[in-house]
C-alpha positions as CSV (number, residue, x, y, z in Angstrom):
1,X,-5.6,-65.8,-82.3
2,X,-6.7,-69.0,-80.3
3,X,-5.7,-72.1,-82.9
4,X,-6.8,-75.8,-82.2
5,X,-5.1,-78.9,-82.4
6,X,-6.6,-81.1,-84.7
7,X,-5.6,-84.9,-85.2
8,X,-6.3,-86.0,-88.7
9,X,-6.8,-89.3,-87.6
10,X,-10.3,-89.0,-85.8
11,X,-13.0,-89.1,-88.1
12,X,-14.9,-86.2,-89.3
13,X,-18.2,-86.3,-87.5
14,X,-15.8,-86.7,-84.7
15,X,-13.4,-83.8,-85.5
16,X,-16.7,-81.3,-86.2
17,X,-17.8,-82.4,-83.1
18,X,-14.4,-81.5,-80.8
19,X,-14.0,-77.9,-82.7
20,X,-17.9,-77.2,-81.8
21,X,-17.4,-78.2,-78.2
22,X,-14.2,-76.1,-78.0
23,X,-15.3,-73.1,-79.6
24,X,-19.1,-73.0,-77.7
25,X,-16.7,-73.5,-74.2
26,X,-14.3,-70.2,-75.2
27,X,-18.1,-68.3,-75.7
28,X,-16.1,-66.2,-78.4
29,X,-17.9,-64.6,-81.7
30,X,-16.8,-67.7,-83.7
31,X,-19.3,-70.1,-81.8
32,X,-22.2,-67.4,-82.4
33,X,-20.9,-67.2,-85.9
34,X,-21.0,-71.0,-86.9
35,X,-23.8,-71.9,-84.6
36,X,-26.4,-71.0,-86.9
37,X,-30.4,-71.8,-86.2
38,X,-31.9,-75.0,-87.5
39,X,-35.4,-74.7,-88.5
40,X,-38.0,-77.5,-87.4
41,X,-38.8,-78.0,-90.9
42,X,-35.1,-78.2,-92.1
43,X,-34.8,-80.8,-89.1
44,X,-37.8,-83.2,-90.6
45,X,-36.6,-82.9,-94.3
46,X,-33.3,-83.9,-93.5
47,X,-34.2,-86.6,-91.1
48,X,-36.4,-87.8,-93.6
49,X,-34.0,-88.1,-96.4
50,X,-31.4,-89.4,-94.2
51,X,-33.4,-92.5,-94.1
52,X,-34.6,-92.9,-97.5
53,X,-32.0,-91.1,-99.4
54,X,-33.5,-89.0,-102.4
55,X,-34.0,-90.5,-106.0
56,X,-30.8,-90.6,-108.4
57,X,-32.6,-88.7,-110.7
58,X,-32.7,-85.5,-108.8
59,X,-29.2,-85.6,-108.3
60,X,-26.9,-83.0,-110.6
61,X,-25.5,-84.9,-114.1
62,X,-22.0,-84.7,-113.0
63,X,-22.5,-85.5,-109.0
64,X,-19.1,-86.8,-108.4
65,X,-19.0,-90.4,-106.5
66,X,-15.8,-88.8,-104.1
67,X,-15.4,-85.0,-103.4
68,X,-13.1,-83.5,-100.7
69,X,-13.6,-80.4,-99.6
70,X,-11.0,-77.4,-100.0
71,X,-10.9,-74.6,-98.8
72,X,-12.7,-71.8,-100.5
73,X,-15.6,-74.0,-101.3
74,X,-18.8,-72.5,-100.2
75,X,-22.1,-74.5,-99.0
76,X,-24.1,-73.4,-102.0
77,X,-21.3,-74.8,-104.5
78,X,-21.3,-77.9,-102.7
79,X,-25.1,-78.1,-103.0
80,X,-24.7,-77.1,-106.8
81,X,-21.9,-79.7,-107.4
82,X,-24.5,-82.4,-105.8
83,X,-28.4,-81.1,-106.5
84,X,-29.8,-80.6,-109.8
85,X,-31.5,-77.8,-107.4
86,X,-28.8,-76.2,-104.7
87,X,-31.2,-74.3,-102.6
88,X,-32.5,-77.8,-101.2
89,X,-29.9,-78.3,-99.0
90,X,-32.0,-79.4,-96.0
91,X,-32.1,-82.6,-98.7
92,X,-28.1,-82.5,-99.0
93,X,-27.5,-82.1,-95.2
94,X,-29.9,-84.6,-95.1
95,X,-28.1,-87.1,-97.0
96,X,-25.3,-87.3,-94.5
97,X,-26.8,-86.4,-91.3
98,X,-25.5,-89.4,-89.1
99,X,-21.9,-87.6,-90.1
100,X,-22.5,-84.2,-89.7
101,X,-24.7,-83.0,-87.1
102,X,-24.5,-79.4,-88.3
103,X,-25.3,-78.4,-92.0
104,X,-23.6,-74.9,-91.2
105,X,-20.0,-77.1,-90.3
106,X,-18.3,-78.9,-92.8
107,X,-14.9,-78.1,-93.0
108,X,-11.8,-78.5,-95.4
109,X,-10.6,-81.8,-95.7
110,X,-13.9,-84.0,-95.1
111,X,-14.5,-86.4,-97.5
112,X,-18.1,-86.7,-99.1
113,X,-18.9,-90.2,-100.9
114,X,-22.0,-90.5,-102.8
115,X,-24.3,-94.4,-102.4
116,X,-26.5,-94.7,-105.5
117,X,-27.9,-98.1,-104.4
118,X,-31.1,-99.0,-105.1
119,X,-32.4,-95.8,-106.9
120,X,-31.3,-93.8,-104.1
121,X,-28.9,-91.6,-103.3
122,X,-27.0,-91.1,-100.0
123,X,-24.4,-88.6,-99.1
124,X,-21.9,-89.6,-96.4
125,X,-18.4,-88.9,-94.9
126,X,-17.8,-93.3,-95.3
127,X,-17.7,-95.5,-98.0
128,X,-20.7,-96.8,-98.9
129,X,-21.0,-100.6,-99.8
130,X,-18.9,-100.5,-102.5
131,X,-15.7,-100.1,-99.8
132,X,-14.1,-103.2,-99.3
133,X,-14.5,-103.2,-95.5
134,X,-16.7,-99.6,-95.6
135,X,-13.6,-98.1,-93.6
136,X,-11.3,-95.3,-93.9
137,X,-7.8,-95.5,-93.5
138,X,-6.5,-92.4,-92.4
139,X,-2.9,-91.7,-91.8
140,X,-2.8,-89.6,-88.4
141,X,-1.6,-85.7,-89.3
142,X,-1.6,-83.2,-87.1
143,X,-3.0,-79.7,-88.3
144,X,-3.5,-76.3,-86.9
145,X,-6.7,-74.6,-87.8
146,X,-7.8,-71.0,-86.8
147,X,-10.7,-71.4,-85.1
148,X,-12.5,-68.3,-86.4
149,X,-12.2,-69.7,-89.8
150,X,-13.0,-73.8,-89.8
151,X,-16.4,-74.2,-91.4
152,X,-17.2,-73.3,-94.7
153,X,-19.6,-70.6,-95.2
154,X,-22.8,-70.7,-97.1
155,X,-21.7,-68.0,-100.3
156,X,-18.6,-65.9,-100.3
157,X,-18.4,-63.8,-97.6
158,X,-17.2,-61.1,-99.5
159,X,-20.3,-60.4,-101.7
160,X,-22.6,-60.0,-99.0
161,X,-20.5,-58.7,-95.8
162,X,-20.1,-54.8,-97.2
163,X,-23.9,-55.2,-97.0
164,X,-24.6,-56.4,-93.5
165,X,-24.3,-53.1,-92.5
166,X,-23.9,-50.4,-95.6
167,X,-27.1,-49.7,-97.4
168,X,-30.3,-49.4,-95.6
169,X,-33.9,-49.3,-96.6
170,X,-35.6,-47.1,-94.1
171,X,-38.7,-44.4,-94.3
172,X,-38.7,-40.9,-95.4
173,X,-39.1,-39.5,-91.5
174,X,-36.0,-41.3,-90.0
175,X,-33.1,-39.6,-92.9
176,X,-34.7,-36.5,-92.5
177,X,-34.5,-36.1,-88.5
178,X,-31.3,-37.7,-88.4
179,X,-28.3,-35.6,-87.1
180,X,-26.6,-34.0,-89.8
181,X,-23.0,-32.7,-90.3
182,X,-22.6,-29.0,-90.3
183,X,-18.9,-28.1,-90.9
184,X,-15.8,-29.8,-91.6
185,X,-12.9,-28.6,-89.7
186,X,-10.5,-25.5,-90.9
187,X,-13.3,-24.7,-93.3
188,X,-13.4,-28.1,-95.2
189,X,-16.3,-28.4,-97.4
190,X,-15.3,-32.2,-98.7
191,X,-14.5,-34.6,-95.5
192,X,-12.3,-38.1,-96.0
193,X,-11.0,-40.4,-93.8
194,X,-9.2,-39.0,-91.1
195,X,-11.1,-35.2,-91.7
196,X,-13.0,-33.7,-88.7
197,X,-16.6,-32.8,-88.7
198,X,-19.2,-31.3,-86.9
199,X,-22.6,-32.2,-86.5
200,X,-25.5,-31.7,-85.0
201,X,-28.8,-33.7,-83.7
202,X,-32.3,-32.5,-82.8
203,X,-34.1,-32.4,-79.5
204,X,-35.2,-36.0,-80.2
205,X,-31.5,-37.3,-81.7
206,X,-29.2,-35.5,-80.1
207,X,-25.6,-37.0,-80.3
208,X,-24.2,-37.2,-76.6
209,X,-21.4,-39.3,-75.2
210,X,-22.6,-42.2,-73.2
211,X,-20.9,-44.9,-71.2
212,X,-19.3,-47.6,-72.8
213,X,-17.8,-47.9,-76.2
214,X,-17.4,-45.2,-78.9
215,X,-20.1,-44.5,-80.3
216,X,-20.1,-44.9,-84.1
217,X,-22.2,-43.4,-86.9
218,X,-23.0,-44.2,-90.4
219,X,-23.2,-41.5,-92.7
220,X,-25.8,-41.3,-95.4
221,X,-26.7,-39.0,-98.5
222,X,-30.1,-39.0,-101.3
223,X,-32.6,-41.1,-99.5
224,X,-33.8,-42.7,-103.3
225,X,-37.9,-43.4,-103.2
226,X,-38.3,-47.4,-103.9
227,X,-41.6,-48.2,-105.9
228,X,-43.2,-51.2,-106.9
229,X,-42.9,-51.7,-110.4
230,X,-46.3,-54.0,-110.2
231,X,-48.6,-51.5,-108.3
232,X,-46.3,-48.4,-107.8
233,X,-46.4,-48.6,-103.7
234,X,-43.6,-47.2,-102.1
235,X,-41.8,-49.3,-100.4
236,X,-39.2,-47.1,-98.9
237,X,-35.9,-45.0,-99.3
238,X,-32.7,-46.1,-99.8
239,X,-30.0,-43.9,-98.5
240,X,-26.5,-44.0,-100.2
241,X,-24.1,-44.9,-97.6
242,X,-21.0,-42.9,-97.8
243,X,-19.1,-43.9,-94.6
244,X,-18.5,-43.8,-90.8
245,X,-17.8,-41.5,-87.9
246,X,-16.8,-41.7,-84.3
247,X,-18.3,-39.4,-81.9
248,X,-15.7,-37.9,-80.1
249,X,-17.7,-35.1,-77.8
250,X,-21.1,-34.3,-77.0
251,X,-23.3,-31.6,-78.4
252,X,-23.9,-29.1,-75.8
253,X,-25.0,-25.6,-75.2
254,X,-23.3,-22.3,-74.0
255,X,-24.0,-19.0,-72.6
256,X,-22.3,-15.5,-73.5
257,X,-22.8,-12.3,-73.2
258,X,-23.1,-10.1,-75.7
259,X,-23.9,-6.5,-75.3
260,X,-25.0,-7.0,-71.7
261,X,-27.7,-9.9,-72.8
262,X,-27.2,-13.8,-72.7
263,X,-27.3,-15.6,-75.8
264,X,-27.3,-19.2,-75.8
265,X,-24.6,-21.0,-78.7
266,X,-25.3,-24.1,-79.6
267,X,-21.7,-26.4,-79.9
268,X,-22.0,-28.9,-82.2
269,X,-20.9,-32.2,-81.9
270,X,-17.0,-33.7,-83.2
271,X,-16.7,-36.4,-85.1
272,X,-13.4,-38.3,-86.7
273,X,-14.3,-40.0,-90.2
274,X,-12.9,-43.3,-90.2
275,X,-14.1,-44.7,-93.1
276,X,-15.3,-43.0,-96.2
277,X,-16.2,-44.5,-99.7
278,X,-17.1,-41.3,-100.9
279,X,-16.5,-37.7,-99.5
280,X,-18.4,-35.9,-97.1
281,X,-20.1,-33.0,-96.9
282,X,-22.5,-30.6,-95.0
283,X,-26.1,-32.0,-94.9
284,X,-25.2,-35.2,-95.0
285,X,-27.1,-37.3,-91.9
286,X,-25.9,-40.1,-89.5
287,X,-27.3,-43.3,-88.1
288,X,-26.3,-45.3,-85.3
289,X,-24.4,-47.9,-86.4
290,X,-26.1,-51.0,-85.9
291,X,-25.1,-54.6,-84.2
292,X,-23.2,-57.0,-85.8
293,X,-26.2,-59.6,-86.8
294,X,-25.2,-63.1,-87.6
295,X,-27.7,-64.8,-89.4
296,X,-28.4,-68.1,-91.1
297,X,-27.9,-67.9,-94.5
298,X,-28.9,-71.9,-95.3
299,X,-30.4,-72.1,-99.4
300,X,-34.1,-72.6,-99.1
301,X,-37.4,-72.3,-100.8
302,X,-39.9,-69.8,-99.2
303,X,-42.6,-71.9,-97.8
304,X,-45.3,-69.4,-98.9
305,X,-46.2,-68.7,-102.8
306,X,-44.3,-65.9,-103.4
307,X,-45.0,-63.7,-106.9
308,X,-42.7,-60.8,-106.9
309,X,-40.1,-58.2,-108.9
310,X,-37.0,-56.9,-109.2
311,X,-37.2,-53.0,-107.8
312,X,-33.3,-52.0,-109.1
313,X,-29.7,-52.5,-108.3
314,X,-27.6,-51.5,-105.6
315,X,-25.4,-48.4,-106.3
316,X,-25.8,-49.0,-109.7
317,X,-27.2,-46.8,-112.9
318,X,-27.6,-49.4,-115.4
319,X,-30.3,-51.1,-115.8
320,X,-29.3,-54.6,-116.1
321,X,-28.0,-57.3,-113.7
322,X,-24.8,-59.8,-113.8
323,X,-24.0,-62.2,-111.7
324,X,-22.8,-61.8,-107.8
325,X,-24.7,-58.6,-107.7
326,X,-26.9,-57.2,-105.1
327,X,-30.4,-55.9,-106.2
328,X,-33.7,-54.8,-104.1
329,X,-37.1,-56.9,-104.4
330,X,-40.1,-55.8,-103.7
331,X,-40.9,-58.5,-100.9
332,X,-39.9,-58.3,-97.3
333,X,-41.0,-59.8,-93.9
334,X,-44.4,-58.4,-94.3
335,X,-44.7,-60.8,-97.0
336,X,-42.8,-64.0,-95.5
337,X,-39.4,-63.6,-96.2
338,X,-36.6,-64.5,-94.3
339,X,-32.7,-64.5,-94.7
340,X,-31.6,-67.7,-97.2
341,X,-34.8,-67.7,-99.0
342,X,-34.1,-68.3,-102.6
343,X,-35.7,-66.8,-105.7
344,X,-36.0,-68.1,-109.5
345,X,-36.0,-65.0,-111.8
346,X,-37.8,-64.9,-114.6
347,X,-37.7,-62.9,-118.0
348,X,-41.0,-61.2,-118.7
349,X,-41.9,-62.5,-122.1
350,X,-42.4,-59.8,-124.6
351,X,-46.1,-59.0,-126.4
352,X,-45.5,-59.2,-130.2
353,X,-47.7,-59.1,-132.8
354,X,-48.4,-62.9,-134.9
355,X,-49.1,-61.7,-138.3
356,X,-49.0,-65.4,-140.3
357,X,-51.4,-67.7,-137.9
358,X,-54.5,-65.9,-139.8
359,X,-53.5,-64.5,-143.5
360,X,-57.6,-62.9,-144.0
361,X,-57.7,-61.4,-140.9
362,X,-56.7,-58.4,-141.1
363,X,-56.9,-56.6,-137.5
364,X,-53.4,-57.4,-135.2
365,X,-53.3,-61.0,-133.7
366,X,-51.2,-60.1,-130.2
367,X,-49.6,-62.9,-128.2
368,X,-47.9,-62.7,-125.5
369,X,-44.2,-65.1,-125.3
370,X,-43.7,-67.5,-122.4
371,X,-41.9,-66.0,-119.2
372,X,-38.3,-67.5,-119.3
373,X,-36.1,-68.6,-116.1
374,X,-32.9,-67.1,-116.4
375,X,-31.5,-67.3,-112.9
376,X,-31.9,-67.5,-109.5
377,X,-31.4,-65.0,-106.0
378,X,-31.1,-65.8,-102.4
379,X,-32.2,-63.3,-100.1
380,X,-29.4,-62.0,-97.1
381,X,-31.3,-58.9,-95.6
382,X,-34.8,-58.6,-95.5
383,X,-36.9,-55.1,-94.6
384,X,-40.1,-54.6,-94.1
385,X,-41.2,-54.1,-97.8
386,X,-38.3,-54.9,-99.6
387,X,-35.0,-56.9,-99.4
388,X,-31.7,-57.1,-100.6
389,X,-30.7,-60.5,-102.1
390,X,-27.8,-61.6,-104.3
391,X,-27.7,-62.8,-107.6
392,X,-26.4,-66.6,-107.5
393,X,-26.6,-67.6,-111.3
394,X,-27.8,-66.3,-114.3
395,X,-28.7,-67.9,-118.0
396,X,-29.4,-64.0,-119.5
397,X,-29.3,-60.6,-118.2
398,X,-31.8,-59.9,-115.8
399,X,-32.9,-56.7,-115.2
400,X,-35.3,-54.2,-113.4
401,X,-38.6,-54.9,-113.2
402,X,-38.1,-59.1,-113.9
403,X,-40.3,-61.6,-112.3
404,X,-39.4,-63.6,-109.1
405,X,-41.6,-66.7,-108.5
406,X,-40.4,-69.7,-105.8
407,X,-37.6,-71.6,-107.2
């Protein structure tokens, strides 16, 4: 593992800047995975409060004057701790943009000191003018730091990462011609980790050996239709993921004779199971596992109105949701939505009957109660007609069928 040499001395802008420029010159996977994109719009919001600041009152209650940042903070906590709202954190990145160039890099052991001067606030890594001098006296410390693991990611890697690549939402077509496993080996009919099996692809997905790296497979069971709870469309299937395969040798074909005539055997394909979070079995298909995508998880508000629902939740049979979970919306890129887009949900508010607002009349008097906010979602993998997102906060228990509006 590369490490750098960090001099706690230099100031933070100035530090950021040295572990960007020597991670982008190495060309490794941690440069691609903290040089997230910047959106245009993100860029003018934030240059825009970085002048003017943003008015005290839409800071949180409890916005601390001083905060240092530990490891194990998160960007969205950080927003929280500051923002009445913590999916505006063009605003917050904003507020200190002279100091950090990159919302995506702030790192353990900056410190953040709020300016309330004037009505406005300002977020920065230096005093404001309440410092004596508006300097920092730092008492030079060498550090090692893993390069790999500097900046502080937007949520907690671990609710999200298992999903990157697990669960898919595809059509009914693609589970269906997939190639499937035939056999396990010495008559298995359950496969785990380290198990054998055999499978075999059709004319159109046939699973040969090709130059390069191993090829590796996901493996997939029950594609599960997705409807619309609003207008019943279907939106797609999800397919339970059960685990992954290597591809060890090709499929092929052989000739034999039998009784003086040729007949063609078809050899199926060997696979090793290398991961399995449930077992295995005959029938079950595989996909090509896909390409590590690294994608910009920043808070924001979708830019568009959007008026949607919750379709269910991931690998789940109840009904209802807590927090940190994954659930499926009924909005994808067809309808705007991108990674980081963030979602209020809201409790539909029941239909009861009022009985006392008109004593003589004597039909039923139906209202229908006020739809309550009771959390909010951020989006991390977008299809075309649906999307998984993750459950930030909640005030209740949301469940299937709830409404999301924009934050």
């Amino acid at each position: 593992m590369n490490k750098l040499r960090i001099n706690k001395g230099l100031r933070p802008s100035l530090v950021a800047t040295l572990a960007a420029i020597t991670v982008a010159s190495m060309g490794g996977t941690a440069a691609l995975a903290q040089n997230y994109p910047v959106t245009p719009q993100q860029r003018t919001t934030a240059q825009q409060t970085a002048q003017a600041g943003i008015p005290v009152s839409e800071l949180a209650p409890n916005a601390p004057d001083e905060y240092t940042v530990k490891p194990g903070d998160t960007l969205w906590a950080i927003s929280r701790l500051y923002l009445r709202s913590p999916w505006r954190w063009p605003e917050l990145w904003g507020m200190n943009i002279s100091e950090i160039s990159n919302p995506h890099r702030i790192y353990p052991g900056q410190v953040l000191y709020l300016d309330k001067t004037g009505g406005r606030a300002r977020l920065s890594t230096r005093r404001g003018s309440g410092a004596p001098d508006g300097t920092i006296k730092l008492s030079p410390r060498t550090r090692y730091e893993s390069l790999s693991g500097m900046a502080l990611p937007t949520l907690n890697p671990s609710l999200i990462e298992p999903f990157l690549s697990e669960p898919i939402i595809i059509d009914e077509d693609t589970l269906r011609t997939a190639p499937h496993i035939v056999a396990g080996n010495d008559s298995r009919v359950l496969l785990a980790r380290g198990d054998r099996a055999y499978a075999l692809g059709d004319a159109n997905s046939q699973l040969i050996e090709t130059a390069g790296p191993i090829q590796t497979f996901r493996v997939f069971r029950n594609a599960t239709p997705l409807s619309d709870p609003a207008t019943g469309e279907l939106l797609g299937y999800e397919a339970a993921y059960l685990g992954r395969a290597q591809l060890k040798r090709s499929q092929s074909v052989e000739g034999q004779l039998v009784e003086g005539k040729e007949v063609i055997n078809v050899i199926p394909a060997t696979l090793d199971i290398t991961a399995a979070r449930e077992e295995m079995r005959a029938g079950d298909r595989l996909l090509p596992e896909p390409q590590r995508q690294l994608l910009s998880y920043t808070p924001r508000a979708p830019e568009q109105v959007i008026n949607g629902r919750i379709v269910s939740v991931y690998g789940n049979a109840v009904q209802y949701v807590a927090q940190n979970q994954v659930v499926v919306i009924n909005k994808g890129t067809r309808d705007g939505i991108e990674s980081g887009h963030v979602l209020a949900i809201l409790k539909n508010g029941e239909t009861v009957v009022d009985r006392a607002s008109n004593p003589n009349y004597t039909g039923k008097q139906v209202v229908k109660l006020p739809n309550e906010r009771i959390g909010l979602l951020m989006v991390f993998r977008p299809f075309e007609k649906a999307s998984y997102a993750l459950v930030l906060e909640i005030s209740d228990a949301p469940k299937a069928g709830d409404l999301l509006v924009n934050p």
